[in-house]
C-alpha positions in Angstrom: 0.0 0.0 0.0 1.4 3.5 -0.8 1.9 6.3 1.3 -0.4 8.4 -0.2 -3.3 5.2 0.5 -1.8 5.2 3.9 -2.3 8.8 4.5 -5.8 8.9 3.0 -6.7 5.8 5.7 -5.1 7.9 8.3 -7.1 10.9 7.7 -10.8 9.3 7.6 -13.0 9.6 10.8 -13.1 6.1 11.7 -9.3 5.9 11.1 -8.9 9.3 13.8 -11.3 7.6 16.1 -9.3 4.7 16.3 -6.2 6.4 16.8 -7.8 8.4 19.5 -8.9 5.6 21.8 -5.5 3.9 21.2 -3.7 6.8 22.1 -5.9 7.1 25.4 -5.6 3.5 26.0 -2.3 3.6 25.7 -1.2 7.0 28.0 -3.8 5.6 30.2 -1.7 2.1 30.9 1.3 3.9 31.1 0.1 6.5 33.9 -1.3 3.9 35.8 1.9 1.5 35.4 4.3 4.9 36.4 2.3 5.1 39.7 1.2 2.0 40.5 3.6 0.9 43.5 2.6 4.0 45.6 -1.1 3.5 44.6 -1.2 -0.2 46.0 0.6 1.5 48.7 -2.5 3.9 49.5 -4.5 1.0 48.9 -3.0 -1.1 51.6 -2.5 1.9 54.4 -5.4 1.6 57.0 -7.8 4.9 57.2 -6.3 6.6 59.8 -5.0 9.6 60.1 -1.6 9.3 60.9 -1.0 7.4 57.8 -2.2 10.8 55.7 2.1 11.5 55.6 2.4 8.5 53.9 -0.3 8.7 51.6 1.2 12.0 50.3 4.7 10.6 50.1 2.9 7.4 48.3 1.2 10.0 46.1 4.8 11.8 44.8 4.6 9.9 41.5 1.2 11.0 40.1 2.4 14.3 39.1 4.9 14.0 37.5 2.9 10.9 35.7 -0.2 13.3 34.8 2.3 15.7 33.6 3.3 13.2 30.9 -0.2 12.0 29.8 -1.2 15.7 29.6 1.8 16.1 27.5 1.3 12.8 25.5 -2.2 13.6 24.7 -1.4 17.1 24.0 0.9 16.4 21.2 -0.5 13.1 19.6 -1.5 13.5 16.0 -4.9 12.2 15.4 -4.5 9.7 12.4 -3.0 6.4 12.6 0.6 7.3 10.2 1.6 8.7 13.2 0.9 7.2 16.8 3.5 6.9 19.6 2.0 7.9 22.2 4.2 5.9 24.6 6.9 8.2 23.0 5.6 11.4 23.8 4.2 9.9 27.0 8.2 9.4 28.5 9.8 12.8 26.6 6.7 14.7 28.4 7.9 12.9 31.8 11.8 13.6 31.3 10.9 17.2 30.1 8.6 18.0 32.8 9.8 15.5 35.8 11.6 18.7 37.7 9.6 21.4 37.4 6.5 19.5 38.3 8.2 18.1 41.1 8.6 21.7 42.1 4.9 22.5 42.2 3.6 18.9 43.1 5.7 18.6 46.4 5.0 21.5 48.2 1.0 21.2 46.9 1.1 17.5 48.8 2.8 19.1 51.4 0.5 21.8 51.7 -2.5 19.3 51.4 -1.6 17.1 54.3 -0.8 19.7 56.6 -4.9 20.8 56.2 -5.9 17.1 56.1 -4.0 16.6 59.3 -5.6 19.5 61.3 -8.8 19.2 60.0 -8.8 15.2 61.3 -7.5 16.6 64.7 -9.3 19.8 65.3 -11.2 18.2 68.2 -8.1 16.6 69.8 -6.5 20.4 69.3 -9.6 21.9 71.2 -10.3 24.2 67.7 -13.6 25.4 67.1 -15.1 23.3 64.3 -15.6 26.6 62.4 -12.1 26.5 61.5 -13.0 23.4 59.0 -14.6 25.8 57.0 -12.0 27.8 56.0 -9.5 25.5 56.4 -11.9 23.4 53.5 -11.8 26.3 51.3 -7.9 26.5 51.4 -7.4 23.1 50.3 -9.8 23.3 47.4 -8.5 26.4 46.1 -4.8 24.8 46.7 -5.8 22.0 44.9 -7.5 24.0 41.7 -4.6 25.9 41.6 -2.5 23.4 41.8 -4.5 21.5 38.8 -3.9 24.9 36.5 0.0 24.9 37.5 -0.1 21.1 36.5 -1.5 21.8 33.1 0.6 25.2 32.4 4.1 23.2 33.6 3.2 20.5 31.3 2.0 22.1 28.6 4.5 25.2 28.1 7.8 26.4 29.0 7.8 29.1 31.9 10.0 29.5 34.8 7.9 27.9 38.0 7.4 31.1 39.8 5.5 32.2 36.2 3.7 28.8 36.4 2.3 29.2 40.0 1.2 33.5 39.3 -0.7 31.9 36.0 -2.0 29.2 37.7 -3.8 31.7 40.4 -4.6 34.2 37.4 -6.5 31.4 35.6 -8.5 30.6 38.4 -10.9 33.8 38.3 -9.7 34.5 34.9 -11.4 31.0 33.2 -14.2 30.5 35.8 -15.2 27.5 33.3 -11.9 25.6 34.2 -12.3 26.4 37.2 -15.6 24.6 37.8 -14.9 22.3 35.5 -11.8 21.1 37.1 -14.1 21.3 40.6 -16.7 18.4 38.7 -14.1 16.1 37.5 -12.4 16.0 40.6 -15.9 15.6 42.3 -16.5 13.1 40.0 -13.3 11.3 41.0 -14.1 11.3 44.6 -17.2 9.8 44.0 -16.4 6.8 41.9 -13.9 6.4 44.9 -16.4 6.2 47.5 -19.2 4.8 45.6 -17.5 2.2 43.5 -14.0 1.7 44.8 -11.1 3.1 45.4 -9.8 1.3 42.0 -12.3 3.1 39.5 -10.9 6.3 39.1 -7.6 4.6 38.6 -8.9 2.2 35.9 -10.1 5.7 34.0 -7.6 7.6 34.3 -6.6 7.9 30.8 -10.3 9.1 30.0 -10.1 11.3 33.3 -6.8 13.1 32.2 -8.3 13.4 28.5 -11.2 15.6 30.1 -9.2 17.3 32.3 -7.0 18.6 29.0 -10.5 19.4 27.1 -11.8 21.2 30.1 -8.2 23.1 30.6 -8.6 24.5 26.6 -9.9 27.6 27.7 -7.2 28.5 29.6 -4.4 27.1 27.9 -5.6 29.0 24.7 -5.1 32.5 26.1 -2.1 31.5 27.9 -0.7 30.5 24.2 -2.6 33.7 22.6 -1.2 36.2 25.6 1.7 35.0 27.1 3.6 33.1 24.3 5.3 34.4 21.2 
C-alpha cells in the first residue's frame, strides 16, 4: 500500500477515532503502570490519620505521571501514520519531571498539613468553624494546583510564572475552574461509591477531560503569554 493510501486511511473519521482511543488507551496504561507501586501503597495503608504523611509521600509519583499524559495527549496526531504515544508519553515525563516536582511537592505538602488539622481539630480543642475555612484553602490549593499542572506540562515558563498563571487562571477561566471542581468531584465519588480502583482504571479518560476542560485556559495563555 502506498503512502499516499496510507495517509488517505489515516485521515478518515473512523481511522482518527481509532487512533484516539488507542492513544488514550495507551497513556492511560502507562500513567497507571508509572504510579502503580505507591497507589497499592495507599490501597494497603489503613484509614487513619496518621497514615495521611504516607499517603502523600505514596502519592509523589502521580504528578509528574499526569504531567506526561497531559503532555502525550497534547501532542499526539490524530491519524494512525503517526501514533506513539508511549513516546511522547516518556519525553513529556523527562521534560517536565523537575519542574512539576517543584509544584507537586510543596502542593502535597500543603494538602496534608490541612488534612492533618482538619482530622484533629477536636483533639486540638479548635472550634469546628475552622474546617470551613481551612476546606476552602485546600480546594482552592488543589485547583490551583491543577492549572499549574497543566501550564508546567504544557508550556515552558520558569515555575514562579507557572504558580502566578495558575492563580490568574483561576478567576480569569471561571469555566476551568468549575470544570476542574466536577471532574475532581466526580473522582471522589467513583472512589467512594464504587471503589477506590475506578478512578484509577479511567484515568486515561479522566486526564483526557481534564486537558479538554483546561482549553480555555491554555488557549489565552498560548494567545497572551507566548510568542
Amino acid at each position: 500500500m502506498s503512502a499516499q493510501t496510507w495517509r488517505e486511511v489515516g485521515d478518515g473519521p473512523l481511522s482518527r477515532a481509532a487512533a484516539a482511543v488507542y492513544t488514550v488507551l495507551v497513556v492511560g496504561f502507562l500513567l497507571v503502570l508509572t504510579t502503580l507501586p505507591g497507589l497499592v501503597a495507599v490501597l494497603l495503608l489503613g484509614r487513619d490519620a496518621s497514615n495521611l504523611p504516607l499517603v502523600a509521600l505514596c502519592l509523589l509519583p502521580v504528578g509528574p505521571a499526569v504531567s506526561a499524559a497531559l503532555y502525550a495527549l497534547h501532542h499526539q496526531r490524530p491519524d494512525l501514520t503517526d501514533l506513539r504515544p508511549a513516546a511522547r508519553f516518556r519525553q513529556g515525563y523527562r521534560a517536565n519531571l523537575a519542574q512539576v516536582l517543584r509544584i507537586w511537592m510543596p502542593l502535597l505538602l500543603w494538602l496534608t498539613v490541612i488534612a492533618v488539622n482538619l482530622a484533629h481539630l477536636s483533639v486540638a480543642g479548635v472550634p469546628t468553624g475552622w474546617a470551613v475555612p481551612l476546606l476552602a484553602t485546600g480546594v482552592a490549593l488543589t485547583l490551583a494546583g491543577g492549572n499549574a499542572l497543566v501550564i508546567a506540562s504544557l508550556f515552558t515558563f520558569r515555575t514562579r510564572d507557572v504558580l502566578r498563571l495558575a492563580l490568574y487562571f483561576l478567576v480569569r477561566t471561571p469555566t476551568v475552574t468549575v470544570g476542574t471542581a466536577l471532574l475532581l468531584a466526580a473522582a471522589g465519588a467513583l472512589t467512594v461509591l464504587v471503589s477506590e480502583a475506578l478512578p484509577v482504571l479511567l484515568a486515561g479518560p479522566f486526564v483526557l477531560a481534564y486537558l479538554r476542560v483546561a482549553t480555555p485556559m491554555t488557549d489565552l495563555v498560548r494567545k497572551e503569554f507566548t510568542r
